[in-house]
FISE-202746 format. One record per atom (N, C-alpha, C, O): residue in one letter; y, x, z. Coordinates in steps of 0.05 Angstrom, whole numbers, padded with zeros to 5 digits, always signed. Each point is the difference from the previous one (the first is absolute). Example, Ala and Ser with C-alpha at 12.3 -4.5 7.8 and 13.67 -1.06 7.14 Angstrom:
% residues 2
a-00114+00264+00156
a+00024-00018+00000
a+00024+00018+00000
a+00000+00021+00013
s+00021-00028-00027
s+00024+00016+00001
s+00022-00015+00014
s+00022+00010+00004
***
This chain:
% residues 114
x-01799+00214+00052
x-00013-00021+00015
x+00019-00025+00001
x+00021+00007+00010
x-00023-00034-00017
x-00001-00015+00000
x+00003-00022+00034
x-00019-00009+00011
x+00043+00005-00004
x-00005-00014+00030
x+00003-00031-00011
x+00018-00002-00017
x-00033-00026+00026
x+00000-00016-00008
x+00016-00017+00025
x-00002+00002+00024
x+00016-00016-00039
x+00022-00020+00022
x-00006-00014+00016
x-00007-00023-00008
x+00008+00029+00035
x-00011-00017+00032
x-00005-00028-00024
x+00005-00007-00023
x-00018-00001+00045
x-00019-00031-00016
x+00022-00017+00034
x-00003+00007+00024
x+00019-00027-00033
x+00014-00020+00020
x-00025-00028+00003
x-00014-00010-00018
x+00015+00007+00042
x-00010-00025+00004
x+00017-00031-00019
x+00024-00001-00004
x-00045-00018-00004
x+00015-00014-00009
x+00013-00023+00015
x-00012-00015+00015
x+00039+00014-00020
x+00008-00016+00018
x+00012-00037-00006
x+00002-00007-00023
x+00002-00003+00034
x+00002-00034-00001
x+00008+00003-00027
x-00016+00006-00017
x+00040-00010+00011
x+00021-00003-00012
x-00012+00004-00029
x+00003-00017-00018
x-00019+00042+00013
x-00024-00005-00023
x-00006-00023-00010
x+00001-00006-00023
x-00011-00016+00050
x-00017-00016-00008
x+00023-00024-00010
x+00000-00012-00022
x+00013+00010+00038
x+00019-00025-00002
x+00023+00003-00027
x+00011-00021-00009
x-00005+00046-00001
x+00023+00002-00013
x+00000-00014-00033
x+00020-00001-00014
x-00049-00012+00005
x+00000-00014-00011
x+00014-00028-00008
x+00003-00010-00022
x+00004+00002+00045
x+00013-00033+00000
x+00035+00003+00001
x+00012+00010+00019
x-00002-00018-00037
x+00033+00011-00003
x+00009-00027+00007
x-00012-00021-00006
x+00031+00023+00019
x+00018-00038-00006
x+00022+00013-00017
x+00012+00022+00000
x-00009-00048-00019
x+00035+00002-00014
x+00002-00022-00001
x-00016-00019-00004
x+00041+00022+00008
x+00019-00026-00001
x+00021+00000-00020
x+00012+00021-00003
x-00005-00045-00014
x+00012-00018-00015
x+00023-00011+00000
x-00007-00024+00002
x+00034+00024-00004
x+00019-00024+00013
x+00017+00002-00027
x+00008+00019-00013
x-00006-00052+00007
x+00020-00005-00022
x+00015-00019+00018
x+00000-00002+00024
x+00012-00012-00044
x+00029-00012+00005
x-00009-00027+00014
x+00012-00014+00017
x-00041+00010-00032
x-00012-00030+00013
x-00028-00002+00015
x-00010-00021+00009
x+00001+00045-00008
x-00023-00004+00015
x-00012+00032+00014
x+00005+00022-00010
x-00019-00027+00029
x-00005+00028+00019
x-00042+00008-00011
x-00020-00014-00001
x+00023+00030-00002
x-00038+00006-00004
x-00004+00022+00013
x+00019+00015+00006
x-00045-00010-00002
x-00019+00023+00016
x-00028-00001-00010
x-00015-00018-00006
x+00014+00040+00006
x-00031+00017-00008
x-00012+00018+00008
x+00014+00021+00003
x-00040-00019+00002
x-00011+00023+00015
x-00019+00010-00025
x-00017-00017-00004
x+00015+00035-00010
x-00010+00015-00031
x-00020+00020+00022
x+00008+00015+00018
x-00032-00020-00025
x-00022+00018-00001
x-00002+00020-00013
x-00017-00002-00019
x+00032+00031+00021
x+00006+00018-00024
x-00015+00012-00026
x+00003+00005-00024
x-00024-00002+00047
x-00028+00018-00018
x-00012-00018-00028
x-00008+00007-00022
x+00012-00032+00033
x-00009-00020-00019
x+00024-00015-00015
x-00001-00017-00018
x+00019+00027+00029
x+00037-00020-00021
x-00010-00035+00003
x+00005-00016-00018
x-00018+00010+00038
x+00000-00030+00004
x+00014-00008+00019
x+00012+00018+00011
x-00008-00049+00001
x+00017-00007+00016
x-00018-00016+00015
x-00014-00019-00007
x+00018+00036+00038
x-00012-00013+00017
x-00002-00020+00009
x-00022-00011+00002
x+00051-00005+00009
x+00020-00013+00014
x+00022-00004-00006
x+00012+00022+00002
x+00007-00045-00013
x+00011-00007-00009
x+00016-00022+00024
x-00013-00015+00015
x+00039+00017-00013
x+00022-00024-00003
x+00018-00010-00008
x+00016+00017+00008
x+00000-00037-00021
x+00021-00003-00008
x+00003-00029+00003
x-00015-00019+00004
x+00053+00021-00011
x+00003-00025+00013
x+00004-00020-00015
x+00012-00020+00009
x-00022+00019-00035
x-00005-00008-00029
x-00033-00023+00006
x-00001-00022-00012
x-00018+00030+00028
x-00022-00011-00002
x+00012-00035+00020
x+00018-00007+00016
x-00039-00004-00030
x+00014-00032-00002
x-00003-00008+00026
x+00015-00020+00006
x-00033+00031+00018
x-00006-00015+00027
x+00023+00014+00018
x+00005-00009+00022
x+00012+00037-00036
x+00026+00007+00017
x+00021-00021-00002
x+00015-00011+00016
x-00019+00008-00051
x+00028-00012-00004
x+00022-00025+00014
x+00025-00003+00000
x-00050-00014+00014
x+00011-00019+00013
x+00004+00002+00032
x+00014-00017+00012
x-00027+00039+00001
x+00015+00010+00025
x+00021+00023+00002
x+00008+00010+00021
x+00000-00002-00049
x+00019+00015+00010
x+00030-00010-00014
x+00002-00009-00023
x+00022+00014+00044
x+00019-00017-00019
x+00014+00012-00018
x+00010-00012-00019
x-00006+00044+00026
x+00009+00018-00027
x-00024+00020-00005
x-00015+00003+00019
x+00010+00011-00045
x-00023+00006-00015
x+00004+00030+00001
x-00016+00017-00008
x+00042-00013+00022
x+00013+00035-00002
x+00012+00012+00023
x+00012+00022-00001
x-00016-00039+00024
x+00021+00024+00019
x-00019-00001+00022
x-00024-00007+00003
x+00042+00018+00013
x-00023+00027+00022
x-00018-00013+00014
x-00018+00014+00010
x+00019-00045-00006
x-00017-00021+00012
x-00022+00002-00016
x-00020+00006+00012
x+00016-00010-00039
x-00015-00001-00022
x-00027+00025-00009
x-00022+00000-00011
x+00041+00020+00025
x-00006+00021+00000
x-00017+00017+00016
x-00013+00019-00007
x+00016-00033+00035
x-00010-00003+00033
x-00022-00022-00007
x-00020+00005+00014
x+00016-00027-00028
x-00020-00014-00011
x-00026+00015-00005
x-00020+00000+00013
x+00027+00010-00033
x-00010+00010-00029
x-00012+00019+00014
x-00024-00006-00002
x+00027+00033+00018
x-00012+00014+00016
x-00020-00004+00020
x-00019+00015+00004
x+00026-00040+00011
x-00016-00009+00014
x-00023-00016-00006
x-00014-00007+00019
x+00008+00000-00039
x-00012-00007-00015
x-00011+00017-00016
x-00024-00002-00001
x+00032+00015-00009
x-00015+00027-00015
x-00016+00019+00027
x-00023+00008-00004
x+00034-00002+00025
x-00015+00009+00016
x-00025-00006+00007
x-00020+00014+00002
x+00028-00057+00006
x-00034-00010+00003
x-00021+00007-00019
x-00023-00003+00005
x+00034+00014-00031
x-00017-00003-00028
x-00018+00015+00007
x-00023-00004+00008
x+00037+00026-00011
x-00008+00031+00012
x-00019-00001+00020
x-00017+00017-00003
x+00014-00030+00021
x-00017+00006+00023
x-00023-00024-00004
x-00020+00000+00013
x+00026-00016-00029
x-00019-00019-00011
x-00026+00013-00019
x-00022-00010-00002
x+00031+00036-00013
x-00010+00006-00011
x-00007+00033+00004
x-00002+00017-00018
x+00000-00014+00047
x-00006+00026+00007
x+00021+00031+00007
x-00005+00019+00014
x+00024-00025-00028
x+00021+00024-00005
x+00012+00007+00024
x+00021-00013+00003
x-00025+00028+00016
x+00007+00010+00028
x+00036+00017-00009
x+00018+00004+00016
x-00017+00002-00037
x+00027+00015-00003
x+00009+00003-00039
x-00011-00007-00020
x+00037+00019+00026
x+00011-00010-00021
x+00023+00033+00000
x+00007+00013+00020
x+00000-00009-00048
x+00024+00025-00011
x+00017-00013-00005
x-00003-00018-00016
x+00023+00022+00025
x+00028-00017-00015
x+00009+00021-00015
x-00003+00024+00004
x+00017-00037-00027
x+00005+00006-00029
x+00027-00006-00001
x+00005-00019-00016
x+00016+00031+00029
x+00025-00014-00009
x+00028+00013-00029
x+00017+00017+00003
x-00022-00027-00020
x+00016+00015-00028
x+00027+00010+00015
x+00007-00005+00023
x+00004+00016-00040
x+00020+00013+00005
x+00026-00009+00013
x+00013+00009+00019
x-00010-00033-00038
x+00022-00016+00019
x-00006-00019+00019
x+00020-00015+00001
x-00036+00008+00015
x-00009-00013+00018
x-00006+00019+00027
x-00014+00020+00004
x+00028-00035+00012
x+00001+00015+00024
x-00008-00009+00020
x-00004-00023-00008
x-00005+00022+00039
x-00011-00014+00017
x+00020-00018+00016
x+00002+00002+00025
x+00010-00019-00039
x+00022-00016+00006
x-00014-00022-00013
x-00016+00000-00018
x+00029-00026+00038
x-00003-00036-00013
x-00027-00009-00012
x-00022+00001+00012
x+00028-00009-00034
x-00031-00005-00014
x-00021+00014+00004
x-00023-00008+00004
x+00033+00040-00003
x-00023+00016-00003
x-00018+00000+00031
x-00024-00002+00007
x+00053+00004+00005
x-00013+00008+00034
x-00009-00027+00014
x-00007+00000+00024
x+00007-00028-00041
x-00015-00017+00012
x-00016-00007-00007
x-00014-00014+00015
x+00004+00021-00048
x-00031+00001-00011
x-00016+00023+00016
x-00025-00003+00001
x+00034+00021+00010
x-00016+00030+00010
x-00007-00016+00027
x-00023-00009+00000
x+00041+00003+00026
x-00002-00011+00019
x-00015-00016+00007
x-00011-00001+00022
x+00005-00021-00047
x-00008-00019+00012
x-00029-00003-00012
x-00015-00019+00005
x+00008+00044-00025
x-00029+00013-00005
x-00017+00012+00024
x-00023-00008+00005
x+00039+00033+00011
x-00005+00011+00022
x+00004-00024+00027
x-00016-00001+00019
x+00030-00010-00021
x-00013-00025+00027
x-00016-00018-00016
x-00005-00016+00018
x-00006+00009-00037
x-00034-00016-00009
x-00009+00016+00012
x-00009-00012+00020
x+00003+00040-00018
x-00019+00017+00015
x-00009+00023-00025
x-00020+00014-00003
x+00040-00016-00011
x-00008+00030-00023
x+00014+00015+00001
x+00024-00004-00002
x-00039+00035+00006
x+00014+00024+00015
x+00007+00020-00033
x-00013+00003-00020
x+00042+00008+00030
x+00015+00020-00022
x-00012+00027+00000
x-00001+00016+00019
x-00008-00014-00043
x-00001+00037+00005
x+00016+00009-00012
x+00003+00025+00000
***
C-alpha cells in the first residue's frame, strides 16, 4: 500500500517568490533590478547611468548613489504593482554599504523582503 504525502496548504511566499532584485556595482556606476523569474524578464529597473539621475547625483558610485537608486527602484515597484521582492545577493556581496542601502531604502518605498 502506497501512503500519499500530506497535501500542505499553499503558502504566500509561493506567490511572491517570483520577483528577485540584483544588484550591480562597478567602479562608476550603481544598478538594480527586480527579474520576473518564470518569464527571465525584467520588471523594474534602476541605475545610475539613466540620463534624468545623472545630473542630481554628484558621484555615480557610492552609498548615497546607491540609497538613490533603491529608492527609486522601490517607487517603480509599487508603481507597477509588486507588493514584495527576493533578494539575490552573489557570493561576495554582503549586507554591508551599497548593498544595505539599496535593500533599505527598497523596504522603506514600502516593498516588503521575503
Amino acid at each position: 500500500m502506497v501512503v500519499p504525502p500530506p497535501v500542505r496548504p499553499p503558502t504566500i511566499t509561493k506567490f511572491l517568490k517570483p520577483y528577485v532584485l540584483k544588484m550591480h556595482f562597478t567602479n562608476k556606476y550603481v544598478s538594480a533590478q527586480v527579474i520576473h523569474s518564470p518569464t527571465a524578464t525584467v520588471a523594474s529597473s534602476a541605475s545610475s547611468q539613466e540620463k534624468a539621475l545623472r545630473e542630481s547625483l554628484e558621484s555615480h558610485r557610492d552609498v548615497a548613489a546607491a540609497a538613490k537608486i533603491g529608492k527609486i527602484l522601490g517607487e517603480r515597484l509599487l508603481l507597477k504593482n509588486i507588493p514584495a521582492v527576493l533578494v539575490h545577493l552573489k557570493r561576495e556581496q554582503k549586507y554591508h554599504g551599497k548593498v544595505k542601502a539599496v535593500i533599505d531604502n527598497v523596504v522603506q518605498a514600502g516593498v516588503k523582503l521575503v
